[in-house]
N, C-alpha and C positions, 0 to 999 in steps of 0.2 A: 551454506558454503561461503566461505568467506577467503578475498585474496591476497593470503599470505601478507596478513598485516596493515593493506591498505583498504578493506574492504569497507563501502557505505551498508547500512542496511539496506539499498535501496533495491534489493534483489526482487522488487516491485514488478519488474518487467520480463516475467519470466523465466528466461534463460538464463539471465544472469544466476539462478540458481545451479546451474551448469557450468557457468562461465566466469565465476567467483573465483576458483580458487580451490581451496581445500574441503575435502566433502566432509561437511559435519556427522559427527553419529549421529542414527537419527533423524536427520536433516529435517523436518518442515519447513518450507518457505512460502510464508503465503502470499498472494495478492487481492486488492494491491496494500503494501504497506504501508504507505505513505498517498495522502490522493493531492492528485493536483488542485493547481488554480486556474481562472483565468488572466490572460496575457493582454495588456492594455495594447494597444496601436500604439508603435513608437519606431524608429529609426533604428533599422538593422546594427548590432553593434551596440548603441546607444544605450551606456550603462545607469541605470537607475542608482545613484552614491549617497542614498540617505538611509543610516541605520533606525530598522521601525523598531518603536518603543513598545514593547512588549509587558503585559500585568504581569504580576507578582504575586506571591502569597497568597493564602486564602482564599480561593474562588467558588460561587457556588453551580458552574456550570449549566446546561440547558436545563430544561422542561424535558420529561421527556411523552411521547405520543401515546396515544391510549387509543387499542384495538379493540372492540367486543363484539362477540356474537351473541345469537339470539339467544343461547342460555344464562348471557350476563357473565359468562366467561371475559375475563380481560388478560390484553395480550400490552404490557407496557414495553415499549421501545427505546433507548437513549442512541441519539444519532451521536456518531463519533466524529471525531476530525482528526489526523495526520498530516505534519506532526503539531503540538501544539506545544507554549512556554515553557523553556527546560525549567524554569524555576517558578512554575504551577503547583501551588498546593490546594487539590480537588477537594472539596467540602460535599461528601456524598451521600450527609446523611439521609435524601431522599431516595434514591437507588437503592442503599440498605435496606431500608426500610420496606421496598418493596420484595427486595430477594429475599428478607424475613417473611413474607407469607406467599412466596411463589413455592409452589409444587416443581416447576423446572426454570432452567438458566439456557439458553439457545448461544449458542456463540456466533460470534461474525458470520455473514457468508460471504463466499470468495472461492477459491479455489489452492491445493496444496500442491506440491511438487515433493515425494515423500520416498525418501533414499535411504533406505533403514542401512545400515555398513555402522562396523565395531569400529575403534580407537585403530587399532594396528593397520587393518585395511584401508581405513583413511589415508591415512599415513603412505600407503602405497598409492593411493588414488591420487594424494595432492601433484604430482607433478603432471599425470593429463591433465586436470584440471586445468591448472595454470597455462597448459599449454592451448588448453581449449579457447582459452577469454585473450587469444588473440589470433588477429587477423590470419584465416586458414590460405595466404599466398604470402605470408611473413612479412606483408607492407604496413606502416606506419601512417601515425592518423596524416601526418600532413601530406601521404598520397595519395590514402582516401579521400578526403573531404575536398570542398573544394575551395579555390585561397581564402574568398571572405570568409567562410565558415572557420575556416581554419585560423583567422587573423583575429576573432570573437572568441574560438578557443583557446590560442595562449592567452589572451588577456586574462579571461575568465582562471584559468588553470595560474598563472602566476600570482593572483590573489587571493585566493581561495588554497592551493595546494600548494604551491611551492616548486623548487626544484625537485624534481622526480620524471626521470627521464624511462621508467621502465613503463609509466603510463604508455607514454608516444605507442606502446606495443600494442596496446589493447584495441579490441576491436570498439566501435563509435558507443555501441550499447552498455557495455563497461566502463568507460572512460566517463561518460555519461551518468551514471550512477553515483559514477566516486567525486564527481567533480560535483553533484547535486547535493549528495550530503554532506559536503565538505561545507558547501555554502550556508546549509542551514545552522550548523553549529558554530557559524561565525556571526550568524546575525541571532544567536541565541534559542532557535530554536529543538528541542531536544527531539534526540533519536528513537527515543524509548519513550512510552503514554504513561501516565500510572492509572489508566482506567480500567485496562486487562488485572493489572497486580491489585487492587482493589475490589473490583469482581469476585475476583478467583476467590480471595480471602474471604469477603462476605458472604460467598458459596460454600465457601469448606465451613464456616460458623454454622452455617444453618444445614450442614448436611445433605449438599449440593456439589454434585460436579459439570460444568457446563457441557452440555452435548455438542459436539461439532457439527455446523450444519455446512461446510465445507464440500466440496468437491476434492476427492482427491485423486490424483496421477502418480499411480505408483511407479518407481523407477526400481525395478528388481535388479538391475541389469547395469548400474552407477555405469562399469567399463567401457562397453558397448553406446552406453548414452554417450560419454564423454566421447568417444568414435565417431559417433554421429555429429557431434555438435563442433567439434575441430575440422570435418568436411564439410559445413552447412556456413553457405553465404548467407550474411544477412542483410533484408535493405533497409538499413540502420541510419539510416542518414537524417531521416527527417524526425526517427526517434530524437537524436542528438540536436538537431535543428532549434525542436519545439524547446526541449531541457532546456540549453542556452538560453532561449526566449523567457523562460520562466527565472532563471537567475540573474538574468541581464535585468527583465524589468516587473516581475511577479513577486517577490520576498516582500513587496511589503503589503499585498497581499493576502502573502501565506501570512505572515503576521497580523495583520485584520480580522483574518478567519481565523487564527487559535484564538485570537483577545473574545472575538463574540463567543464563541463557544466557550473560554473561560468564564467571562458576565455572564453570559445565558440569552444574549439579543438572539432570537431566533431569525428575526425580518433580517438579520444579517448574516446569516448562515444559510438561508434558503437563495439572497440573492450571490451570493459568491460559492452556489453549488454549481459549478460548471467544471466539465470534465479539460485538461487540458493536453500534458504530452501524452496521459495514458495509454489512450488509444492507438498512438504513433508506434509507441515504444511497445506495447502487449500483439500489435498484428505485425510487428517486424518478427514475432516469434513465430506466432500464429500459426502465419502463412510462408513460414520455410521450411525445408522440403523434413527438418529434425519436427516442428511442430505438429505439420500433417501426418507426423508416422506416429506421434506418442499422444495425439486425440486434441489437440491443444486449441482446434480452428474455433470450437465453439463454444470452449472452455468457461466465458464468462454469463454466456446463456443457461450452459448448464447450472450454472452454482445459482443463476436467479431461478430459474425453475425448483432447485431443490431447496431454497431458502423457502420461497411461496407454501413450498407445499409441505413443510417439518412446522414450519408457523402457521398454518391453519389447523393444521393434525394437535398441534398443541395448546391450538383455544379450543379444540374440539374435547378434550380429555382433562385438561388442568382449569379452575378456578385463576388464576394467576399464572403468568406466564411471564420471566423478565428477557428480555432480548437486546441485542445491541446490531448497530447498521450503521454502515459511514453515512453522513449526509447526506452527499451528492446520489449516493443510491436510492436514498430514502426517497427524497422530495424533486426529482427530476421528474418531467412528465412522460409516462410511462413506467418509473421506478416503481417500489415496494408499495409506498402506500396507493397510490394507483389501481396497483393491480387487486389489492386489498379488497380495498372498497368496487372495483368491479367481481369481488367474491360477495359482496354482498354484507362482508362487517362495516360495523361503525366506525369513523376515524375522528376524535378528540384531537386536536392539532394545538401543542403546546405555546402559553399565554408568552 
């Protein structure tokens, strides 16, 4: 769902698949799209003004991890990052190579927000929509927030976005999205991976289509959602708090963590796997009164539960197994390989 023209992809945090805009045919939105960083200690406000230089061209990105179990089944993993160098050109031919002798391809896990509606009904959808992705007492951010946050937000908003005064309507978690991606595509970094669109294709070569290990939240009912989500406060504030935090003083960062994932420095990928607004921004949905009716509270537990368990099931049955996982999943304590290896596989940890 995207808002009428202004939309980031960064519908990362839930509702914003609700609160976008116009309902796509089809819609999937998954999370998270894009993963955060961590936010250095600095001076509320206090703009970080240096653009980070970002690789180029030909990269041969990570290592990727090697699972086996006791039949010598191997489960290969590439961690992923979001977003990374719009002008990355990924050198994949170890990836390839391995999805040339995998029996299956696992896709991300996360969870989906899945709104199947035709062309025409969209079309009739878009104006709740639009109407939804703002504040349900018709107040404006600068009555929501409060003055400093709000004196961080123009600043932020007049360099990154520009005039557009139809923002000011949106509720914090929206406005927050759009002012996020705005940022990244000003400091170069791209909205779109080509790790999916190279997958895919090395899958369709060999006669593979990646299984969804996804969680999904069917929305039957787009109407009735968009209902819900136009009566449903959200406590969005600190969503939008941390965001700011991350554009004010994290892009360069995010740009540290595309460059090692473009080289392949893993020791710099594992140290800048820290979760940052995610969290803020996914339990402002979570835990509103729209999130607890459509199953959302434990939504990102669920999709680690079904990730664990479609990837053991798959080194159980398949010689070769390719998989893909954002990093900060991967290598956090208690994440994926953690749990792994308390199943009792082998974990090969990329050189």
């Amino acid at each position: 769902m995207a808002n009428a023209g202004r939309a980031g992809n960064a519908l990362v945090w839930g509702m914003a698949v609700l609160l976008g805009g116009a309902v796509h045919a089809n819609a999937q939105v998954h999370a998270p799209a894009q993963e955060p960083v961590p936010v250095p200690a600095q001076a509320a406000g206090e703009v970080i003004d240096l653009a980070p230089v970002l690789v180029s061209g030909v990269q041969p990105g990570p290592g990727m991890w090697q699972v086996r179990n006791s039949q010598g089944h191997t489960l290969w993993i590439l961690g992923t990052v979001s977003p990374l160098p719009a002008k990355l050109d990924w050198r994949a031919d170890e990836v390839q190579a391995v999805i040339a002798s995998a029996q299956e391809v696992l896709g991300s896990p996360g969870w989906t927000l899945d709104a199947d509606v035709g062309f025409f009904r969209r079309l009739t959808l878009a104006p709740a929509a639009m109407k939804a992705a703002r504040d349900p007492d018709g107040r404006t951010l600068r009555e929501v927030l409060p003055p400093d946050l709000y004196a961080r937000w123009a600043l932020l908003k007049q360099r990154h976005i520009g005039r557009d005064n139809g923002i000011e309507k949106d509720r914090p978690l929206v406005a927050a999205t759009q002012l996020y991606a705005a940022a990244l595509k000003d400091v170069g970094l791209g909205r779109s991976s080509p790790v999916s669109r190279i997958i895919e294709k090395a899958s369709k070569t060999h006669g593979l289509k990646p299984v969804s290990t996804q969680v999904t939240i069917k929305i039957a009912d787009p109407r009735q959602a968009l209902k819900e989500v136009r009566g449903t406060a959200l406590q969005d504030v600190e969503c939008f708090r941390r965001t700011l935090e991350v554009i004010e003083h994290g892009l360069p960062l995010l740009a540290e963590r595309a460059n090692a994932w473009a080289v392949g420095d893993i020791q710099a990928l594992q140290r800048l796997a820290v979760k940052g607004q995610y969290v803020a921004c996914v339990d402002a949905v979570a835990n509103s009164d729209f999130g607890r009716r459509r199953g959302l509270t434990d939504v990102d537990a669920q999709a680690h539960r079904k990730w664990i368990s479609m990837a053991s099931d798959a080194l159980a049955r398949n010689a070769v197994t390719f998989a893909t996982v954002p990093v900060t999943s991967l290598v956090t304590p208690g994440g994926y390989i953690d749990q792994l290896r308390e199943r009792g596989f082998e974990v090969q940890i990329p050189e």
